[in-house]
N, C-alpha and C positions, 0 to 999 in steps of 0.2 A: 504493500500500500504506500502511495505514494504522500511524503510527510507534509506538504503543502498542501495537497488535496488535505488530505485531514484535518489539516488545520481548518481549512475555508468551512469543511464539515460540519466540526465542533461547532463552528461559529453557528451556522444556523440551525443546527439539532438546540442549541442553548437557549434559541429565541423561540422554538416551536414546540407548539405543546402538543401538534400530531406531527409526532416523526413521518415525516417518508419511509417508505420498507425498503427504498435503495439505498438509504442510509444507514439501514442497521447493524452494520459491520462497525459503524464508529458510534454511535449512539451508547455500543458498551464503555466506549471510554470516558466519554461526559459526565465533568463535576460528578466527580470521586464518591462522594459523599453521601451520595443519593443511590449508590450501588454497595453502601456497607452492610453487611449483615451485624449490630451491636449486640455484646453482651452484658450486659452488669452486675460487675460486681459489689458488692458491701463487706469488706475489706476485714472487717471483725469478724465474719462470721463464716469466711470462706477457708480457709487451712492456716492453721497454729503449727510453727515449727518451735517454737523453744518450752513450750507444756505448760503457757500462763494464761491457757485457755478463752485467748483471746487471737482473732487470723492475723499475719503480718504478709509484707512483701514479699518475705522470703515462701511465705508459703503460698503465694502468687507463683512467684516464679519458678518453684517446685510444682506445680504444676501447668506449668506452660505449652507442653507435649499436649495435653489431654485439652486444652483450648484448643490449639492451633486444628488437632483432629476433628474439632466441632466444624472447623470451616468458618469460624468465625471474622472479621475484618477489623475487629476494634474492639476495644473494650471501653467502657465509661468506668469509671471505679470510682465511687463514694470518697467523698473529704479523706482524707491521710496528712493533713496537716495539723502540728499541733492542736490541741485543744482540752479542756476542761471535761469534755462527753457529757454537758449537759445535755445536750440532744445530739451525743453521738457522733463526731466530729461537727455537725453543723453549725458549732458556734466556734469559730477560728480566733486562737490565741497568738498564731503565728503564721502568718501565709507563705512566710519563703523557709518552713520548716517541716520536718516531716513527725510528725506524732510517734514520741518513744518507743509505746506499744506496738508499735508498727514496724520500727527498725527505724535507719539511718538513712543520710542522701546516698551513702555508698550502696546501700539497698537498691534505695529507688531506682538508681543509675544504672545497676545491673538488674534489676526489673525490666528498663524500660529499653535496654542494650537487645536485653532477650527478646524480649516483644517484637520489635524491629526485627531480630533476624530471621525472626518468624510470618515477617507480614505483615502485624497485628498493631494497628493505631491504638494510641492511648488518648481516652477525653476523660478530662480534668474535669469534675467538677471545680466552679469559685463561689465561691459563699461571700457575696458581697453586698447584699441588700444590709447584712447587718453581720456584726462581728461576735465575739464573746467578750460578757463583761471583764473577762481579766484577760483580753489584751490591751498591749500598754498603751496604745492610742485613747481608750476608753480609761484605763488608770489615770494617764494626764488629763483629760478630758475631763471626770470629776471632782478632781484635785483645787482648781478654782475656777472662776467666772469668766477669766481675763487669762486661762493658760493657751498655748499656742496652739492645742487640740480642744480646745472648744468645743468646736463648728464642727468636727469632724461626725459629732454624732447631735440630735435633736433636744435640744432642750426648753421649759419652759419654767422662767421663776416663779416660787411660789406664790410673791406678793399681789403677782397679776390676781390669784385665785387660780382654783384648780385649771387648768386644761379643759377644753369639748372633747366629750368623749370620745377616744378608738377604739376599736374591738381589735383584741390580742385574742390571737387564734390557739394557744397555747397556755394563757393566762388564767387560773381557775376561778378567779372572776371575772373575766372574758375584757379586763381591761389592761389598756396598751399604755397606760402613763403608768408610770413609777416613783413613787417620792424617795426623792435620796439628800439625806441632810446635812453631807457635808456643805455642799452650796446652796440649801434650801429651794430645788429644783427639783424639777420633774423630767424623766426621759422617757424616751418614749420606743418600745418594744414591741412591735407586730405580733412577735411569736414570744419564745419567753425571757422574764424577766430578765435573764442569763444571757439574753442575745439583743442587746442592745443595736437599733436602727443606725445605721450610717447617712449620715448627709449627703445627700449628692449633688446638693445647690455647690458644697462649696469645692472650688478647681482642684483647693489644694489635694483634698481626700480622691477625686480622679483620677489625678495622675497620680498617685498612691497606689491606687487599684491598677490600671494601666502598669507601673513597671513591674508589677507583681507579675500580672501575665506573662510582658517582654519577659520576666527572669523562667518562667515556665517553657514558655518557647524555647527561648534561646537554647533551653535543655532540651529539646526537641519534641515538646508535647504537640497531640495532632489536633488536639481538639478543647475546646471549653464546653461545658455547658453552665449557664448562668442560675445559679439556684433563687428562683423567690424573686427573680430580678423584678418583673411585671410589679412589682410593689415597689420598687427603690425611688420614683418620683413621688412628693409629694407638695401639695399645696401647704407651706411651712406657716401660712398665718392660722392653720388648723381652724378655718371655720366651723361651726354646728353645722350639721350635718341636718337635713327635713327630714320631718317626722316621717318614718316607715323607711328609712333607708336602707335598713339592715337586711328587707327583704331582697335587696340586690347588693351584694356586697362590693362584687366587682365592679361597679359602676361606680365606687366611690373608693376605692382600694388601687384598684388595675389599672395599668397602663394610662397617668397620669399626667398630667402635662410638662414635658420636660426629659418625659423619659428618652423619645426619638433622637433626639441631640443629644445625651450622653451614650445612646447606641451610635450612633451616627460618630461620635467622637471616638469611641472605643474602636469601631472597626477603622478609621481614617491611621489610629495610632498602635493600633495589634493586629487585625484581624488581618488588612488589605497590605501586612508586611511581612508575615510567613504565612508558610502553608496549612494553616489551620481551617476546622470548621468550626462553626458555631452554632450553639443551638439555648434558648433559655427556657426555664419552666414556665410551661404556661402562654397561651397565644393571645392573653385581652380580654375584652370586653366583648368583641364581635366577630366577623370575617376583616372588616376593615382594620382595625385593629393589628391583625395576625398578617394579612399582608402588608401592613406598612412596618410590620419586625420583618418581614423575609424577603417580597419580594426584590430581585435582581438590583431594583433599579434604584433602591431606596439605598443599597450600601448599609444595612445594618446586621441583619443575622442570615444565616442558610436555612435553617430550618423551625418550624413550628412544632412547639410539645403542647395539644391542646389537653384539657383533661374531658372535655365532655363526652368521650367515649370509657375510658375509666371509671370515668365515675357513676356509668351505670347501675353494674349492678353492685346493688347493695342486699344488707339483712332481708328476709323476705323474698327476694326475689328480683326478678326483671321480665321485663317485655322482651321478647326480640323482635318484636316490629319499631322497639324505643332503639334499639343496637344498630339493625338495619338504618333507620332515618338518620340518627345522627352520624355513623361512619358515612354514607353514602351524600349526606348536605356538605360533610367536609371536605369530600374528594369532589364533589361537585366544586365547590367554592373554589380550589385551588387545581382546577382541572387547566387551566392557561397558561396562569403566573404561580410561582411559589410552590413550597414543597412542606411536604408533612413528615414526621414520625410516626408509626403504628404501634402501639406497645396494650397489653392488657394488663400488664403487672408494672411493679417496682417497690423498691424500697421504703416508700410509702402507704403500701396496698397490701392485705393479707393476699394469701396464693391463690395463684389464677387458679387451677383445676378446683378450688373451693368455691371461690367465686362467680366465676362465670358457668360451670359445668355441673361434675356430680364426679366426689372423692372416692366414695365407695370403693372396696373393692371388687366388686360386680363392673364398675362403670368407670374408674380411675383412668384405666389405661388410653380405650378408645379417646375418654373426654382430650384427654392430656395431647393425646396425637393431634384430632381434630384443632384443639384451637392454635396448636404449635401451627397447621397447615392454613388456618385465618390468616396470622403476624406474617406468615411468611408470603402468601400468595398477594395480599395487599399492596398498593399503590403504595410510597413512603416510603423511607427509612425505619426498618422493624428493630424494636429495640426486645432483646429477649431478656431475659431476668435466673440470674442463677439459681439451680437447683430446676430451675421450667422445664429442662431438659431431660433429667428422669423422673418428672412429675411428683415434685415434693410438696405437702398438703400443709394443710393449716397444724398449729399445734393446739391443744385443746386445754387451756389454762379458764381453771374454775374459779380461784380469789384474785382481788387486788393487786395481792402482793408478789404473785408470780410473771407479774408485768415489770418490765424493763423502760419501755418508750416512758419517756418523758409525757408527753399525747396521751397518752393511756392515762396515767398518774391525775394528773392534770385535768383530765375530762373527769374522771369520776368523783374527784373533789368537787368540780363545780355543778356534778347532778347532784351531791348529796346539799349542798349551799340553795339547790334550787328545788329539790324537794321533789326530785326525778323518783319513777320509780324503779330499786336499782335493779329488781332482777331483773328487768328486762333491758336495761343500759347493760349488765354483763353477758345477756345473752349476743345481744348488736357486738358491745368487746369481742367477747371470745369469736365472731364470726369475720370483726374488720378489724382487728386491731392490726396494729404497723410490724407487732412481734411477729406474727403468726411469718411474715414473708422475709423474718432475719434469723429464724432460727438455722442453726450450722449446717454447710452443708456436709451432705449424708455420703460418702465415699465408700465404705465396705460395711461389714458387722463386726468390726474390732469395737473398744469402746472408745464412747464418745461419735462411732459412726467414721472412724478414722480423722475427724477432727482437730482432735488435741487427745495428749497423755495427759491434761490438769485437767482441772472441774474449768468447765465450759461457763462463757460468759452468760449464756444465754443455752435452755434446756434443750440437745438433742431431740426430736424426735422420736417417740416411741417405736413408729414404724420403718424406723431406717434398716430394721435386718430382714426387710423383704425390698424398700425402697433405695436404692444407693448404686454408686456409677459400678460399682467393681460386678454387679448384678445382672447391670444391664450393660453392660460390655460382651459380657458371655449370654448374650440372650438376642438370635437374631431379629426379632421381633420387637424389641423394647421401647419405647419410648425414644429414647439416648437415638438408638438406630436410625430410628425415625425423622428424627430432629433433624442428625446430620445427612440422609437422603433429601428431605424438604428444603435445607439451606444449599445441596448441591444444584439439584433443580432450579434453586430461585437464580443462581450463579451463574448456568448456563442457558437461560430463557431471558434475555432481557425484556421478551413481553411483559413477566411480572415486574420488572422494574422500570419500566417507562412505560407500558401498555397502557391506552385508557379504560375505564375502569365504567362496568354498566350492572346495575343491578336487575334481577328479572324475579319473576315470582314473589313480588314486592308483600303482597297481603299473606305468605305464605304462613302458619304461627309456628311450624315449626325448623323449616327449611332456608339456611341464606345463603342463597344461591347467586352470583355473577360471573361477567364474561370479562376478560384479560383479552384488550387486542390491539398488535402493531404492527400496522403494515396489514399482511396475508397473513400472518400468525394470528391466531385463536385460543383462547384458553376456556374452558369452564371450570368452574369450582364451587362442590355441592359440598353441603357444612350442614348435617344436623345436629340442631343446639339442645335437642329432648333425650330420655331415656325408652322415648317409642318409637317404633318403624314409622318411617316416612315416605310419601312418594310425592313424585312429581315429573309430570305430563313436559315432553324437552317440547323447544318450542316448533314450529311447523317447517321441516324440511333442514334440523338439526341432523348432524349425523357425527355420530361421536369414534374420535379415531383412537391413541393409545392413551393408558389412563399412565400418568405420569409417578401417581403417589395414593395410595390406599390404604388405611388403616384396619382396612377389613382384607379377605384375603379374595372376595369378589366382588363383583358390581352386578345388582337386580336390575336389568331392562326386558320389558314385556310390551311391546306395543305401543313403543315409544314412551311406556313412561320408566320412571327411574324409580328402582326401590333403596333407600337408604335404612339401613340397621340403628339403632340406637347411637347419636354422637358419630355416624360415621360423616369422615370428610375426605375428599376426591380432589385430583386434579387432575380432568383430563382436556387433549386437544380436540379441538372441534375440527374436522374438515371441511 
């Protein structure tokens, strides 16, 4: 292929949102980014080498082999930067440090040596919406009224009278100011106490943030992702807020006025000076919103993390005709301009197969396949979540006090202040809590699940000596298996990765069914989200060629219609 031509390619594959199918040869090389398969890690709870039952880099990099054989292109891995663990690195005491429990820069360096030699990009989380109260910027900062870190975080003197209330998400009085009496002032903290807001009006703390990054790059990180960012603008004269505001949070929280120009500032001085991507939590307020963070032309980020597909299903249950609309509005929206993530779990979220599916052991396995072949057959950037791979389940914590999350803690203080009624606040806990999706991962049936040789920061799983990698290594049928045929697949079909994206069988309640297509390439992909047989009727003068991925070990067609088994999901070509 000739290098010119290509270029001229790129160029207009970049601006178009329906490839040409004479282009497809180069369409696989376009903006990198968008061709990753992501895994994420959480850094605690992924392999302990020195037995103080808590994960380090070293037991990252100890298993590097067993990544790279996923097929995977990157990994995101959770905060490793000093901090306190009030919530778990995400209150940063040190940004150009690495968190003891974690190891050394010498660690990371040879972490991140290996990575590379493997393929495998690294995205950084930055935790910069707000820091930890015991970093020292926030030390000087309450130390007095007039010290040179001030500004750097939100303040309001007492004498004015309290502050207009904010809601702290984290707060177990659900408030965002803080009285602190060294200077007879309030601060002001989104999440908790312990993570005190950073200023963004003022330059100085910018470029603060800014060469933190340059010093990440410079070490050759590939990627950021911006935590909590969608909140770092704020209107600083803290007006009251109209009455009923709270029923829309984000409209008085999110993407703020101010924010676009400190993105817009951030990529002019990191982003558009090495080879990184960028991605922050969270897309706004709206679709406009989410494309003036991403698209091309705006010069701020690469990619959108919306949550309103996550955030579906909750306790109770879900719709899947709520799953279908909301995936399908947002692959609409950005079917031109901009690009999306696809993820159903994280760090944030108890486990997907609890979640979205059905754990059982009757239904575990299928579920676990099928929605691995959703994440991965989707339009976006699929972000996958460790342990998703061989289907690791919720853990089933009965008291209080067997919760770790900070979130957890915190929420159940403020139902008992509010006269919540708790057995059913712990029954929602035990189904969404944040623990359920950081418990260790599960690698053989030694103890601790191969873990750690110490008492584990957070409880093993009871069913890790039927669920765990060393299981389903030796199992050609597994889960694991599975995953990494589905990520092969996505890798050699750039259909699913640029393909546009059609949903069919829209009313169907139990079947989500769409077409993958670019150029003369065709894809279908049938996903039943129930524990009952399903069918459905293909459409008039369909003709279905090889099935590319199957969880089951047939496919039902009778007269043109399609029979699916409990949770089964397909991809096959259409001809």
């Amino acid at each position: 292929m000739k290098k010119y031509l290509s270029l001229l390619l790129l160029t207009i594959i970049v601006s178009s949102c329906q490839p040409n199918p004479e282009n497809q040869g180069n369409i696989h090389n376009a903006d990198w980014w968008k061709e990753l398969v992501v895994y994420q890690i959480y850094p605690r709870s992924f392999n302990d080498t020195n037995g103080d039952g808590i994960g380090d880099l070293n037991g990252i990099y100890e298993k590097l082999d067993y990544l790279e054989e996923l097929g995977i292109d990157a990994i995101w891995m959770c905060p490793f930067n000093s901090s306190p663990n009030a919530d778990n690195g995400y209150d940063v005491s040190d940004y150009r440090n690495i968190q003891p429990e974690f190891g050394t820069m010498e660690d990371f360096d040879k972490l991140l040596g290996g990575m590379h030699d493997r393929g495998i990009k690294l995205v950084m989380d930055v935790v910069v919406n707000h820091s930890s109260n015991e970093h020292e910027w926030f030390k000087q900062s309450r130390s007095s009224r007039d010290n040179p870190y001030r500004d750097y975080y939100h303040w309001w003197p007492a004498e004015k009278g309290k502050p207009n209330y904010r809601y702290s998400l984290f707060d177990p009085k659900g408030d965002a100011w803080k009285y602190d009496s060294t200077t007879n002032s309030y601060y002001l903290h989104y999440f908790s106490e312990q993570q005190p807001d950073l200023n963004w009006e003022n330059p100085k703390l910018r470029q603060e943030v800014y060469d933190i990054m340059k010093f990440w790059a410079e070490k050759g990180v590939d990627g950021f992702r911006l935590d909590a960012f969608q909140f770092a603008a704020k209107d600083t004269t803290f007006p009251k807020f109209p009455e009923g505001y709270e029923k829309n949070f984000f409209e008085y929280y999110a993407v703020q006025d101010g924010l676009h120009d400190y993105l817009k500032e951030m990529n002019e001085q990191v982003f558009s000076k090495y080879p990184v991507m960028s991605v922050a939590e969270g897309a706004g307020r709206n679709f406009k919103d989410a494309h003036d963070l991403v698209d091309a032309d705006r010069n701020e980020l690469n990619m959108a993390y919306a949550f309103d597909g996550v955030d579906i299903a909750q306790y109770g249950g879900y719709e899947l005709s709520k799953m279908k609309q909301v995936f399908s509005k947002w692959d609409s929206a950005f079917s031109e301009k901009g690009w999306l993530s696809i993820f159903l779990s994280n760090h944030d979220q108890a486990r997907m197969v609890s979640r979205w599916a059905d754990d059982s052991p009757e239904f575990r396995v299928p579920s676990e396949k099928m929605l691995n072949t959703f994440i991965l057959s989707m339009r976006g950037t699929p972000y996958c979540y460790y342990g998703d791979e061989i289907g690791m389940t919720n853990i089933d914590f009965q008291t209080i006090d067997q919760y770790q999350d900070i979130a957890a803690k915190n929420s159940y203080q403020k139902a008992v202040i509010e006269g919540e009624d708790l057995n059913l606040f712990m029954k929602k806990l035990n189904f969404s809590s944040r623990d359920n999706g950081r418990t260790p991962m599960q690698w053989n049936t030694s103890k601790n699940a191969g873990f750690s040789s110490g008492n584990s920061w957070l409880p093993v799983n009871e069913n890790y000596k039927t669920i765990n990698v060393e299981a389903s290594q030796k199992n050609p049928n597994s889960i694991l298996n599975h995953f990494k045929k589905m990520v092969k697949i996505r890798k050699e079909n750039p259909v699913l990765i640029h393909g546009t994206y059609e949903l069919i069988a829209k009313e169907h309640p139990q079947i989500y069914a769409y077409n993958r297509t670019l150029g003369e390439e065709k894809m279908l992909v049938l996903l039943n989200f129930s524990k009952e047989s399903a069918s459905l009727k293909l459409e008039t003068n369909m003709v279905l060629g090889k099935v590319l991925i199957n969880n089951y070990e047939n496919i039902d067609i009778v007269n043109e219609t399609v029979g699916l088994k409990p949770y089964q999901g397909l991809v096959v070509r259409i001809k």
